[in-house]
SEFIZA-3560 file (N, C-alpha, C; in Angstrom, 3 decimals):
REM SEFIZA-3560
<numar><xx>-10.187</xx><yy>-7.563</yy><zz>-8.996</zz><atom>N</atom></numar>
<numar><xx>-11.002</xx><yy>-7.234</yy><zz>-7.847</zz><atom>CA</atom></numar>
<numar><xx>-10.893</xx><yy>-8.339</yy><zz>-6.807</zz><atom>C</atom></numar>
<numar><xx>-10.920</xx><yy>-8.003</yy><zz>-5.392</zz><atom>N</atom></numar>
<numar><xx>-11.130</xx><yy>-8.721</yy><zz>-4.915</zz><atom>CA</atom></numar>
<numar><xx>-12.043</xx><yy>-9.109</yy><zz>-3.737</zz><atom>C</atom></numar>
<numar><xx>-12.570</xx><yy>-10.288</yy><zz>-3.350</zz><atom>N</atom></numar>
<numar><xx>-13.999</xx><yy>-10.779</yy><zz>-2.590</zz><atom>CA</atom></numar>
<numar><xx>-13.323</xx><yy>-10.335</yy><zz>-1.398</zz><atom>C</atom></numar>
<numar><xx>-12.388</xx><yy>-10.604</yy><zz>-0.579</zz><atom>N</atom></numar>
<numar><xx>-11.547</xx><yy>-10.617</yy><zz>0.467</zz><atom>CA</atom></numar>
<numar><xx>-10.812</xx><yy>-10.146</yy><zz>1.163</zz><atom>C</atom></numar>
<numar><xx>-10.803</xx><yy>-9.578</yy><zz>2.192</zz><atom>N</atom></numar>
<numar><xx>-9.551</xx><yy>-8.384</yy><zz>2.741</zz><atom>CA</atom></numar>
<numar><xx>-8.075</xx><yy>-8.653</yy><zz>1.824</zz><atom>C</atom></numar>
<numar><xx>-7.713</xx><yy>-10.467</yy><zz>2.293</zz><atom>N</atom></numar>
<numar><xx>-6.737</xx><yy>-11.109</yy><zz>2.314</zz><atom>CA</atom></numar>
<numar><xx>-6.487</xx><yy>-10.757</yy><zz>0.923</zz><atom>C</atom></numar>
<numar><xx>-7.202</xx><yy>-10.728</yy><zz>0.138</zz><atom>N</atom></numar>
<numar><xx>-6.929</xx><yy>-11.197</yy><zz>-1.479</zz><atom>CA</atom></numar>
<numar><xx>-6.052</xx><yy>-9.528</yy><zz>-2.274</zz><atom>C</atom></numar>
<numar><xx>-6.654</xx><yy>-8.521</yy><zz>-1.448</zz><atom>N</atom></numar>
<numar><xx>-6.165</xx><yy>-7.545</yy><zz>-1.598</zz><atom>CA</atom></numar>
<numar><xx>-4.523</xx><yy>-7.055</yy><zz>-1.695</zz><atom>C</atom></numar>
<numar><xx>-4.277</xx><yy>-6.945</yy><zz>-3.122</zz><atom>N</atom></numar>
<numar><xx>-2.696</xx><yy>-6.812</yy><zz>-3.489</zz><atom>CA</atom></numar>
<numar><xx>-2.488</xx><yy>-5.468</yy><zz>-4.255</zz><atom>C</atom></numar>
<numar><xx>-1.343</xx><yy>-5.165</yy><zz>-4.087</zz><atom>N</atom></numar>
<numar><xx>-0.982</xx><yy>-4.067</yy><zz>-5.150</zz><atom>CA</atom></numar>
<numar><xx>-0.187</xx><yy>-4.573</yy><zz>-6.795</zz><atom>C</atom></numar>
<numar><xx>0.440</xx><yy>-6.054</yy><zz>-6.523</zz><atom>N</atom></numar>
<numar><xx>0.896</xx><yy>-6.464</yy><zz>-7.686</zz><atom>CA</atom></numar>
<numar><xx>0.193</xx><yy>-6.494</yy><zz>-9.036</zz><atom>C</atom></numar>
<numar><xx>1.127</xx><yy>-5.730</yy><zz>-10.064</zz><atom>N</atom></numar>
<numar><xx>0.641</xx><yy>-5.016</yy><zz>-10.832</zz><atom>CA</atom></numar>
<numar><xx>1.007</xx><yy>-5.924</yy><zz>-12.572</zz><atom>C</atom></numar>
<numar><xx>0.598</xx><yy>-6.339</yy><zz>-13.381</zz><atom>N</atom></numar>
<numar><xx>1.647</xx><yy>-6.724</yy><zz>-14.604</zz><atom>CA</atom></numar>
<numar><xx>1.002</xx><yy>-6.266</yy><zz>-15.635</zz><atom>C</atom></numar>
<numar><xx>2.006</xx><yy>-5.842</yy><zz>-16.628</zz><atom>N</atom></numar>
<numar><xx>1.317</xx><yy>-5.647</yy><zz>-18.142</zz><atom>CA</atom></numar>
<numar><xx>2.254</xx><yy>-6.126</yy><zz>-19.293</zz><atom>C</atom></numar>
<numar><xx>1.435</xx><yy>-6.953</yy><zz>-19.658</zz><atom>N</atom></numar>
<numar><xx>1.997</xx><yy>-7.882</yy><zz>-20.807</zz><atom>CA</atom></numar>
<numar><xx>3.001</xx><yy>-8.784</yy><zz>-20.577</zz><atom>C</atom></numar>
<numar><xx>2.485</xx><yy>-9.113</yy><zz>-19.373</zz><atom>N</atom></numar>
<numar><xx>3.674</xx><yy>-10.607</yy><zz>-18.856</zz><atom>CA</atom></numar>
<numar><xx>4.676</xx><yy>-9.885</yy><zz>-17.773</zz><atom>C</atom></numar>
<numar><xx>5.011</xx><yy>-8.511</yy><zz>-17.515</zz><atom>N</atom></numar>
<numar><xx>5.728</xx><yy>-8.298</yy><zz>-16.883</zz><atom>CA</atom></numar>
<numar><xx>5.277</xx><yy>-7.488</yy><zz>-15.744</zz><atom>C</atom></numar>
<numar><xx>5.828</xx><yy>-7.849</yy><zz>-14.457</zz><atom>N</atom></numar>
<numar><xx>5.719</xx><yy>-7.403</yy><zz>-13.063</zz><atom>CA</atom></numar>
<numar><xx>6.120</xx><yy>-6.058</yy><zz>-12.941</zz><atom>C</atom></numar>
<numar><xx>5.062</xx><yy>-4.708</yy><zz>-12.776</zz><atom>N</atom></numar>
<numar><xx>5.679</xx><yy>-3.522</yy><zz>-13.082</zz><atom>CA</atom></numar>
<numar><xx>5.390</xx><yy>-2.925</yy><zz>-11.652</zz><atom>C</atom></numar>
<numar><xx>4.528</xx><yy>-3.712</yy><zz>-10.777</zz><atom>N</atom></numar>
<numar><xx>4.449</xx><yy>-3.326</yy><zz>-8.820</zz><atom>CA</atom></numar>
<numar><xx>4.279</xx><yy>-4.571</yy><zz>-8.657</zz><atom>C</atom></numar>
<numar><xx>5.502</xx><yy>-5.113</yy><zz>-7.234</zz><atom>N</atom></numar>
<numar><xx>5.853</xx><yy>-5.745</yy><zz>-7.104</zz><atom>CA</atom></numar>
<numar><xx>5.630</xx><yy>-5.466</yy><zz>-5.644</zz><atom>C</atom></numar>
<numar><xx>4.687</xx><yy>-6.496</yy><zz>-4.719</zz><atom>N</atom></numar>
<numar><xx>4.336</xx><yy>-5.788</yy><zz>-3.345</zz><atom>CA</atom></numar>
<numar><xx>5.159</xx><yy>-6.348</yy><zz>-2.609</zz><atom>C</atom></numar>
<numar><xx>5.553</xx><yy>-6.250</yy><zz>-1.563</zz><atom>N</atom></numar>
<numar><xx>6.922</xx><yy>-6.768</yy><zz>-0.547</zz><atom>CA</atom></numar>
<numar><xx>6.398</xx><yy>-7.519</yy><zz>0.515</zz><atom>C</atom></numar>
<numar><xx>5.255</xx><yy>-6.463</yy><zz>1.124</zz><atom>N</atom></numar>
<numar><xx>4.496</xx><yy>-6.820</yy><zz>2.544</zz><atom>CA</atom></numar>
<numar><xx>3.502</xx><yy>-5.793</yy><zz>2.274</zz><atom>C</atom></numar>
<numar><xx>2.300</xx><yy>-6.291</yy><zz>3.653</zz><atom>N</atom></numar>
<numar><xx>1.076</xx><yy>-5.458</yy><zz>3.849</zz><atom>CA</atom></numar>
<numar><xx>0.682</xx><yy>-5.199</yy><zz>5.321</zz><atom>C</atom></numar>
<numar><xx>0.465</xx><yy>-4.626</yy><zz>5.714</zz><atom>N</atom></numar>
<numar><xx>-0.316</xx><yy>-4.703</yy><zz>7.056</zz><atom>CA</atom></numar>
<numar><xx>-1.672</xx><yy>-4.319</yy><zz>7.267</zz><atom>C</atom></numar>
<numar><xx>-2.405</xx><yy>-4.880</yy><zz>7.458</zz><atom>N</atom></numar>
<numar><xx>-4.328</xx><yy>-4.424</yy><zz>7.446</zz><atom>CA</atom></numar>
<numar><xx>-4.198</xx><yy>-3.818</yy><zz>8.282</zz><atom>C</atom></numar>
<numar><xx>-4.683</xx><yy>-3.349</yy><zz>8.759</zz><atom>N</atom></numar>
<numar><xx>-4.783</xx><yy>-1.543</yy><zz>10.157</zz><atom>CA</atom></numar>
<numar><xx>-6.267</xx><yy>-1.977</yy><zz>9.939</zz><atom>C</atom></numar>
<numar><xx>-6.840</xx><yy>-1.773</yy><zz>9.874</zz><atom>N</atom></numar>
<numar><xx>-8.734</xx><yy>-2.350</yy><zz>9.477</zz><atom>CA</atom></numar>
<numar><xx>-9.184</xx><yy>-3.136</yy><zz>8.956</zz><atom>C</atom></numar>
<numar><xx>-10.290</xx><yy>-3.770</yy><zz>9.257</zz><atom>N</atom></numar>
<numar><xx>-11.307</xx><yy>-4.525</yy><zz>8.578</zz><atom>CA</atom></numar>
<numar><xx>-12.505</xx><yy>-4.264</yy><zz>8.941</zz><atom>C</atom></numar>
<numar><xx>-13.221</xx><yy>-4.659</yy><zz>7.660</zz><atom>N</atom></numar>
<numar><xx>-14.588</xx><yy>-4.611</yy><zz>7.506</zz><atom>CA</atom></numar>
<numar><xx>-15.433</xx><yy>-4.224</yy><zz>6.223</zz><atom>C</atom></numar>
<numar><xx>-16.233</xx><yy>-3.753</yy><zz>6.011</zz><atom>N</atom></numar>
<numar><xx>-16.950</xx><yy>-2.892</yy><zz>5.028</zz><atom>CA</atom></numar>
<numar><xx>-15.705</xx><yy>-1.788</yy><zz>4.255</zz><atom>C</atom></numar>
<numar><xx>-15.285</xx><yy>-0.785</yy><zz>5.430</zz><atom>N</atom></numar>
<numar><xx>-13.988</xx><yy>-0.236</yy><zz>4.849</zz><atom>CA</atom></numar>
<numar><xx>-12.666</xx><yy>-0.789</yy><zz>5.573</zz><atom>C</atom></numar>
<numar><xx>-11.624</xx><yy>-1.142</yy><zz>4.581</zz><atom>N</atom></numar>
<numar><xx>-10.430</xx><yy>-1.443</yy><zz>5.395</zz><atom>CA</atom></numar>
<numar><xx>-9.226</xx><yy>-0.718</yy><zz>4.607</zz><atom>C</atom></numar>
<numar><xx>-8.372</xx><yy>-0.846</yy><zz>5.708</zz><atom>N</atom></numar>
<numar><xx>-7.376</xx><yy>0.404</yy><zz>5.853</zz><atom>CA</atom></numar>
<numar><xx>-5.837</xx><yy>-0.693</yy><zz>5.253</zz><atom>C</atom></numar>
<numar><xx>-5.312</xx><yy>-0.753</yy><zz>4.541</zz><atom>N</atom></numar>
<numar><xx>-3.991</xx><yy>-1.413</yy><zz>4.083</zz><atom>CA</atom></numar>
<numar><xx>-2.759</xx><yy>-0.700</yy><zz>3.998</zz><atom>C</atom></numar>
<numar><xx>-1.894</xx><yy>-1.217</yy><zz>4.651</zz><atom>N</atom></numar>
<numar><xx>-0.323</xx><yy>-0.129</yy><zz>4.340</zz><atom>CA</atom></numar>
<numar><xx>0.262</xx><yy>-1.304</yy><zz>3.735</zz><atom>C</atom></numar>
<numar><xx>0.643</xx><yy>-0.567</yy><zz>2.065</zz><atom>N</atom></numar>
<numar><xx>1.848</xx><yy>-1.486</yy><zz>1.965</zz><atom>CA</atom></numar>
<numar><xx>3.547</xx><yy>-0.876</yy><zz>1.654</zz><atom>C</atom></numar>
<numar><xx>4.463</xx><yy>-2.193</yy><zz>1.972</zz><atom>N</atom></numar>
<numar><xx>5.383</xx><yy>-1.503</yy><zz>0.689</zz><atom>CA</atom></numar>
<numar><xx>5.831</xx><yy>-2.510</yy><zz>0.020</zz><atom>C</atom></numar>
<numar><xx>6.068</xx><yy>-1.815</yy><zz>-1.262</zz><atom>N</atom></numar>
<numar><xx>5.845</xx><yy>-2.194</yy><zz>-2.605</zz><atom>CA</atom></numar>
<numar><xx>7.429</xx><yy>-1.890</yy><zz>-3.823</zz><atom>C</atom></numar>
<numar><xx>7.447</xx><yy>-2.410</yy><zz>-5.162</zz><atom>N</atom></numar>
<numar><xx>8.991</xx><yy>-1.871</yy><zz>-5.351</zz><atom>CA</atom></numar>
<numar><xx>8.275</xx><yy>-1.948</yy><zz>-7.002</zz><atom>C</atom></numar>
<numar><xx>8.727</xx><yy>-0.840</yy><zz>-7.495</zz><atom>N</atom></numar>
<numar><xx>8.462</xx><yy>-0.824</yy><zz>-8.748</zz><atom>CA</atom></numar>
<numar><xx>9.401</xx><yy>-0.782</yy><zz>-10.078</zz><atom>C</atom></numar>
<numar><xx>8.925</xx><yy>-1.300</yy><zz>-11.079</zz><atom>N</atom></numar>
<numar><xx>9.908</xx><yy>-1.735</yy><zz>-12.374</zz><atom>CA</atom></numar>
<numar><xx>10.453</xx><yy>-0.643</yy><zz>-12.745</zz><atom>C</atom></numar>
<numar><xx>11.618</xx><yy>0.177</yy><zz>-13.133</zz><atom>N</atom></numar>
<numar><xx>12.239</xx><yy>1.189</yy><zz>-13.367</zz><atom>CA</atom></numar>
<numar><xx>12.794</xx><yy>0.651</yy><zz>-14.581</zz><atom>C</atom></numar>
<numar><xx>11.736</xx><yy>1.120</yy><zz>-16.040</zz><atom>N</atom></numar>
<numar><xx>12.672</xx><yy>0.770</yy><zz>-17.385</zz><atom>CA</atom></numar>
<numar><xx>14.260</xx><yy>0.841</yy><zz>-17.690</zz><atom>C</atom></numar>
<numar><xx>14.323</xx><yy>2.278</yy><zz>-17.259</zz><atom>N</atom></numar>
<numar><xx>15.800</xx><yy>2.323</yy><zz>-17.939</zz><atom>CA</atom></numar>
<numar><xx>16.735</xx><yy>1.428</yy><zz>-17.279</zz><atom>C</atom></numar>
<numar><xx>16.391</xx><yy>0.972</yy><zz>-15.821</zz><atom>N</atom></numar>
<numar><xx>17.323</xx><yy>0.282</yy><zz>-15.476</zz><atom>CA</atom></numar>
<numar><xx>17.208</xx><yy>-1.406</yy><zz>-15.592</zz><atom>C</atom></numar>
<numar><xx>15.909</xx><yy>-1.520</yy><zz>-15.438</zz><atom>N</atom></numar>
<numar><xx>15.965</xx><yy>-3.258</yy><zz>-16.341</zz><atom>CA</atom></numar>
<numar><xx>15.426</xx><yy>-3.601</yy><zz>-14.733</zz><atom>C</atom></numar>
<numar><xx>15.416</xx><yy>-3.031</yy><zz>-13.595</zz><atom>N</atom></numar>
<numar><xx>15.146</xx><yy>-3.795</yy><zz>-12.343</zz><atom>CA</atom></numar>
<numar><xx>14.336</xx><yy>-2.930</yy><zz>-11.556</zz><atom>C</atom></numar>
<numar><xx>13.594</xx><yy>-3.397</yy><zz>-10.439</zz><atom>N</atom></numar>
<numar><xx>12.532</xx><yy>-2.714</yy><zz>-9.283</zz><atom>CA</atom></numar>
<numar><xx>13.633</xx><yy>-1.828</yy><zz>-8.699</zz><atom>C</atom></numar>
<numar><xx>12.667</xx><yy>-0.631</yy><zz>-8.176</zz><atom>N</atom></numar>
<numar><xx>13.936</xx><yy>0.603</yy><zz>-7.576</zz><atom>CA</atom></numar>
<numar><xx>13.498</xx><yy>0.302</yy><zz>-6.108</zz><atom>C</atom></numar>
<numar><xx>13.773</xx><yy>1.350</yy><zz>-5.063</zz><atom>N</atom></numar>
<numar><xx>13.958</xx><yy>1.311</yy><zz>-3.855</zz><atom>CA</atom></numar>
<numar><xx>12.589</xx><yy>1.113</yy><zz>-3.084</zz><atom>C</atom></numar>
<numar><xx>12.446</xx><yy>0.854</yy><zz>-1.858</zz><atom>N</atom></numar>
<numar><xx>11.029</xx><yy>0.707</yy><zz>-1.824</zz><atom>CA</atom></numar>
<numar><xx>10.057</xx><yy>1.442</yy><zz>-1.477</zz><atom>C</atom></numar>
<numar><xx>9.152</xx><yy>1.597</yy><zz>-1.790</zz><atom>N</atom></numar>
<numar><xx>8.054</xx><yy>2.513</yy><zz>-1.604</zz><atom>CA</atom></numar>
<numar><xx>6.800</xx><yy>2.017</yy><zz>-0.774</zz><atom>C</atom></numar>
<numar><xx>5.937</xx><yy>2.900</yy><zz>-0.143</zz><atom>N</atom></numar>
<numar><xx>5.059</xx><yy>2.715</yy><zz>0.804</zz><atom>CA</atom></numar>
<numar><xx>3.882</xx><yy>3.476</yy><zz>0.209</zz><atom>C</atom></numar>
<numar><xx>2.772</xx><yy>2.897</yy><zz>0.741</zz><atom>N</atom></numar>
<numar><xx>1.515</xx><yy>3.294</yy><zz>0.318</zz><atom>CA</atom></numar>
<numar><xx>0.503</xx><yy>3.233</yy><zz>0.796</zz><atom>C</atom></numar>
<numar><xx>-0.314</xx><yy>4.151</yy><zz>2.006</zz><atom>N</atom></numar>
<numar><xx>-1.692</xx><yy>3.959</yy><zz>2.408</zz><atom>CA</atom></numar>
<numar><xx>-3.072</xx><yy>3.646</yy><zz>1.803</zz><atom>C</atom></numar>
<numar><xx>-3.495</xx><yy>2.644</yy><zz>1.735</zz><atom>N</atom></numar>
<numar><xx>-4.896</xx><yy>2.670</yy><zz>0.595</zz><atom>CA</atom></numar>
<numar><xx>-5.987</xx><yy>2.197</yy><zz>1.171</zz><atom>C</atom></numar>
<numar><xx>-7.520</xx><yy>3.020</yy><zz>1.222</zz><atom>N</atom></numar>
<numar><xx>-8.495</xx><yy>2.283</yy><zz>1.584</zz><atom>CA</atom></numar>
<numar><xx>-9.466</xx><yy>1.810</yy><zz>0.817</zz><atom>C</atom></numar>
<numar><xx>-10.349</xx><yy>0.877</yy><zz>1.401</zz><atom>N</atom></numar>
<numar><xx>-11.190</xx><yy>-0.036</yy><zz>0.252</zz><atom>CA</atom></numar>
<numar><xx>-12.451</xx><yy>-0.644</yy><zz>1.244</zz><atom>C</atom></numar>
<numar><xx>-13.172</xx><yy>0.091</yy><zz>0.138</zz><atom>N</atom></numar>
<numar><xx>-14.860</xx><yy>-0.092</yy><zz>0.298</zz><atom>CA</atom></numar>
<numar><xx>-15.257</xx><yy>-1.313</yy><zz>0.089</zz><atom>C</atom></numar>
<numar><xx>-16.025</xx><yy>-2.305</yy><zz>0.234</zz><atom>N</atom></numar>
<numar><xx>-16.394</xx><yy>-2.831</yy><zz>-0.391</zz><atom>CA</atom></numar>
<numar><xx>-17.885</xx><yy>-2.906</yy><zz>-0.759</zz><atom>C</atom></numar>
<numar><xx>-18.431</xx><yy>-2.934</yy><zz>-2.052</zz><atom>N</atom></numar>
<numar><xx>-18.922</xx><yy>-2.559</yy><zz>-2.638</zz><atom>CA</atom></numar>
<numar><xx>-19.857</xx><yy>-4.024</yy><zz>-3.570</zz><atom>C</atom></numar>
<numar><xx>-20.962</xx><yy>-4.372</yy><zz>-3.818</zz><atom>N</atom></numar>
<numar><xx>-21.311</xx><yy>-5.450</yy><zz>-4.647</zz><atom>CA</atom></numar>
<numar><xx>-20.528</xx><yy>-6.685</yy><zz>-4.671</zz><atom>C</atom></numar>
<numar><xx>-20.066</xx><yy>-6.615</yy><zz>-3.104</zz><atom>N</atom></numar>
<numar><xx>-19.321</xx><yy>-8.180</yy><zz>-2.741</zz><atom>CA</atom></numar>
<numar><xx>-17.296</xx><yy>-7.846</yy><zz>-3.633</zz><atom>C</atom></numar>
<numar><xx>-17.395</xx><yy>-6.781</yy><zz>-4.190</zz><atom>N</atom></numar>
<numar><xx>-15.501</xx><yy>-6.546</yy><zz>-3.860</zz><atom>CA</atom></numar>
<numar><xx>-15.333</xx><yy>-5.675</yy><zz>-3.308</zz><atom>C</atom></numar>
<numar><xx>-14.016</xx><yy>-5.956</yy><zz>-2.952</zz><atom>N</atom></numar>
<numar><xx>-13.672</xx><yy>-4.476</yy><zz>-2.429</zz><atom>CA</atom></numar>
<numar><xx>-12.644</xx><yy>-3.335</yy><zz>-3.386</zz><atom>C</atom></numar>
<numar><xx>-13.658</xx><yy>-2.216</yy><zz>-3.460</zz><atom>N</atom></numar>
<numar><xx>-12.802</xx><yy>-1.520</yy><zz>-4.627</zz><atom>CA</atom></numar>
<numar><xx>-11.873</xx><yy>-0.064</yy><zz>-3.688</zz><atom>C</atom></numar>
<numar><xx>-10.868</xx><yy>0.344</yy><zz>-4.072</zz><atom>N</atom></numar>
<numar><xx>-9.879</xx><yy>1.352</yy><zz>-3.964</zz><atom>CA</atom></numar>
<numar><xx>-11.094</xx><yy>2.497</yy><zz>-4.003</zz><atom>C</atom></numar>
<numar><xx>-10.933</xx><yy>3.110</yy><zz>-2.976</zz><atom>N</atom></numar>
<numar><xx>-11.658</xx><yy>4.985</yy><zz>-2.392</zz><atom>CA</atom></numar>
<numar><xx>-10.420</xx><yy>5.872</yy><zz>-2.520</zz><atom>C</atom></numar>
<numar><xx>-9.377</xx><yy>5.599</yy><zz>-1.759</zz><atom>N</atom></numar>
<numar><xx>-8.431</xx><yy>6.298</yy><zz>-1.751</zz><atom>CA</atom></numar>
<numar><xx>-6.929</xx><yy>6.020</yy><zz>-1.199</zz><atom>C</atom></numar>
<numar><xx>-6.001</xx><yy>7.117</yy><zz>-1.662</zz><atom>N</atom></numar>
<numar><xx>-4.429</xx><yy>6.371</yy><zz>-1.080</zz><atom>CA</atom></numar>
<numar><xx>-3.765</xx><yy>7.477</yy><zz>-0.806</zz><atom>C</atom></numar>
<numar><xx>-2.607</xx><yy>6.921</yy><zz>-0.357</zz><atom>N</atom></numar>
<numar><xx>-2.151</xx><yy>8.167</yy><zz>-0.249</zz><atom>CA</atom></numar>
<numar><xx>-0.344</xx><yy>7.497</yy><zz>-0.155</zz><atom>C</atom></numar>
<numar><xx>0.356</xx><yy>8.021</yy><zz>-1.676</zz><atom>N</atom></numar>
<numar><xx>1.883</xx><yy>7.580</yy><zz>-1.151</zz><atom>CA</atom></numar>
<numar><xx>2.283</xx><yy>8.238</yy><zz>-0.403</zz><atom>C</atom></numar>
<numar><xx>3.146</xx><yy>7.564</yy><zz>0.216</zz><atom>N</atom></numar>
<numar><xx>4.065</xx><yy>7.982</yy><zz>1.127</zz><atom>CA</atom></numar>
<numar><xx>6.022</xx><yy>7.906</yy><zz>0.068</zz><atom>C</atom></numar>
<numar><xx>6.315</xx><yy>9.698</yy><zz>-0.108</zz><atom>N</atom></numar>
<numar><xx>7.385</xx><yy>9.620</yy><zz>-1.039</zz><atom>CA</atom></numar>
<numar><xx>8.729</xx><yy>8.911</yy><zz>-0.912</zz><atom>C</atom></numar>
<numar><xx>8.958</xx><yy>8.986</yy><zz>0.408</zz><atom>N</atom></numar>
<numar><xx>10.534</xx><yy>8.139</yy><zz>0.523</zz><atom>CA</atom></numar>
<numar><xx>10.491</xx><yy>7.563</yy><zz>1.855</zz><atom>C</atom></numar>
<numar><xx>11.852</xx><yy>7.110</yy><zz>2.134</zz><atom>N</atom></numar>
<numar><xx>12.322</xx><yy>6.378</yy><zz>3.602</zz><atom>CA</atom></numar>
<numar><xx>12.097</xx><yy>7.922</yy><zz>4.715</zz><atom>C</atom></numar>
<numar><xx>12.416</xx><yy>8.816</yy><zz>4.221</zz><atom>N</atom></numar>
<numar><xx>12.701</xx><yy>9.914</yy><zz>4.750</zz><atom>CA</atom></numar>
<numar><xx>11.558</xx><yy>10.561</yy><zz>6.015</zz><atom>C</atom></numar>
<numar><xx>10.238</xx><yy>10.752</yy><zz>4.590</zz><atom>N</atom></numar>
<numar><xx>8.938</xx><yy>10.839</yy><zz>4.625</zz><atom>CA</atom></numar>
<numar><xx>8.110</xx><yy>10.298</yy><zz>5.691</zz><atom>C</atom></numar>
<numar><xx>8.551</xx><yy>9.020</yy><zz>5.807</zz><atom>N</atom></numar>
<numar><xx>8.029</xx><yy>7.429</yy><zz>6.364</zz><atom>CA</atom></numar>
<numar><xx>8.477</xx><yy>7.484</yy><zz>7.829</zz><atom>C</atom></numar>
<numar><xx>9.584</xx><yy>7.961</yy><zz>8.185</zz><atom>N</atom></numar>
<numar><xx>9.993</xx><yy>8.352</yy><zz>9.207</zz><atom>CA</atom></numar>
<numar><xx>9.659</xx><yy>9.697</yy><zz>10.164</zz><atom>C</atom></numar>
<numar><xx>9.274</xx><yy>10.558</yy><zz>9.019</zz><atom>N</atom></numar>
<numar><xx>8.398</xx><yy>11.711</yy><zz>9.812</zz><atom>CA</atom></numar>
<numar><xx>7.636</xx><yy>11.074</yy><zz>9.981</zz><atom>C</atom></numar>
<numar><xx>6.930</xx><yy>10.401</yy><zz>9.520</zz><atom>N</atom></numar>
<numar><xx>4.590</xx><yy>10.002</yy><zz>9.714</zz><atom>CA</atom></numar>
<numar><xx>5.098</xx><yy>9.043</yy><zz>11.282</zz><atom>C</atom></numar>
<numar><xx>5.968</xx><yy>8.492</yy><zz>11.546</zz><atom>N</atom></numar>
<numar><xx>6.163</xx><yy>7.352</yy><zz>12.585</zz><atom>CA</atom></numar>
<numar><xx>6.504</xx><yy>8.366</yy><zz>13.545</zz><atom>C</atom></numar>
<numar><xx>7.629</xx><yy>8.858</yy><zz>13.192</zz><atom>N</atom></numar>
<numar><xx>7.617</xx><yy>9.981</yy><zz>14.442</zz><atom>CA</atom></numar>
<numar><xx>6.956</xx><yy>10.890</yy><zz>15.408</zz><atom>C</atom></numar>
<numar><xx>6.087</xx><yy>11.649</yy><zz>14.398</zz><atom>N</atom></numar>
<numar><xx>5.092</xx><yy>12.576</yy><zz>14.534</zz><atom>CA</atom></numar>
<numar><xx>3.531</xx><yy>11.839</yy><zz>15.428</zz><atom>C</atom></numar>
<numar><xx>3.859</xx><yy>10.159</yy><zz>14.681</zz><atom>N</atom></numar>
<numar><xx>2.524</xx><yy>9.412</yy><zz>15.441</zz><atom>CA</atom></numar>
<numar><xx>2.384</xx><yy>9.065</yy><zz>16.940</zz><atom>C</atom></numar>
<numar><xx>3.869</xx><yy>9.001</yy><zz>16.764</zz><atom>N</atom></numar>
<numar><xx>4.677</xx><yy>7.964</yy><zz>18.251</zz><atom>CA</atom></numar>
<numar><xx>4.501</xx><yy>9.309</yy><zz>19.189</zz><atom>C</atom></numar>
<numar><xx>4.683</xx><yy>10.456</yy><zz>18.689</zz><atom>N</atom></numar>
<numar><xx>5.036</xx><yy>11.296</yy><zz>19.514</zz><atom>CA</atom></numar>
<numar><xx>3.073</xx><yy>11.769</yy><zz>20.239</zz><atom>C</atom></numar>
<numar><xx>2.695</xx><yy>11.772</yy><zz>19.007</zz><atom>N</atom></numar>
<numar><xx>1.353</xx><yy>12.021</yy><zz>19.595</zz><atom>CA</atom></numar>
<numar><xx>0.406</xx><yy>10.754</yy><zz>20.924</zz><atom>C</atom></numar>
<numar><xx>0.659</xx><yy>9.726</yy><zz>20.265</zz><atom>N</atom></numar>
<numar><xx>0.416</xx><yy>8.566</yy><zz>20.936</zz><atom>CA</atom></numar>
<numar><xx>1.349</xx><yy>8.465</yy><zz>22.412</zz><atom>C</atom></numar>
<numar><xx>2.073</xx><yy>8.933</yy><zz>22.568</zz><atom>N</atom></numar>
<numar><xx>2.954</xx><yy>9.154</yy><zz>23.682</zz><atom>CA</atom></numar>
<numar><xx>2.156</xx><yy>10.411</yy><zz>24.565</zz><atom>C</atom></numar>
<numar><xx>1.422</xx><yy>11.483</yy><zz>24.119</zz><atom>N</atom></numar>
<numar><xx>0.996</xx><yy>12.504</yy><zz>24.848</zz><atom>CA</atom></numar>
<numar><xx>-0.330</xx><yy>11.988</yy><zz>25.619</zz><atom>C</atom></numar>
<numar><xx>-0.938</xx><yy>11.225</yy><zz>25.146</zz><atom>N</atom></numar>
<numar><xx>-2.306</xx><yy>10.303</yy><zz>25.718</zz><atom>CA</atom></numar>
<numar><xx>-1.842</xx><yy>9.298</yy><zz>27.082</zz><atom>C</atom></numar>
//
């Protein structure tokens, strides 16, 4: 858990080993609720190494002094990631 916007990570381990591995973050919000995009690369057994990278919207309440996970939302590929930018830019462009 954590007290702190800042402290807020997706890095993940079980039993000594790094199985989400976060890259970067960007806060989009702060406060009571804040808004985090990250991307992130995860351990892929069969191959012994982190696969390609992945993105992830997540927000966080905070709650009894942490801030705990409400909700997320992946984002599936490079592909994906490029519609949501597109579609934003394009709207943000009509204003």
């Amino acid at each position: 858990m954590a007290e702190t916007i800042d402290e807020i990570s997706l890095n993940y381990e079980e039993d000594g080993q790094l199985i989400v591995k976060e890259l970067d973050k960007e806060i989009l919000t702060r406060g009571a609720w804040t808004t985090i995009v990250f991307r992130y690369k995860q351990w892929d057994k069969k191959t012994e190494d982190f696969g390609k990278d992945l993105y992830t919207i997540r927000r966080y309440r905070k709650m009894k002094g942490n801030y705990m996970q409400q909700s997320k939302f992946n984002i599936s590929n490079s592909e994906q990631a490029g519609k949501i930018i597109a579609a934003l830019q394009k709207w943000i462009g009509e204003n």
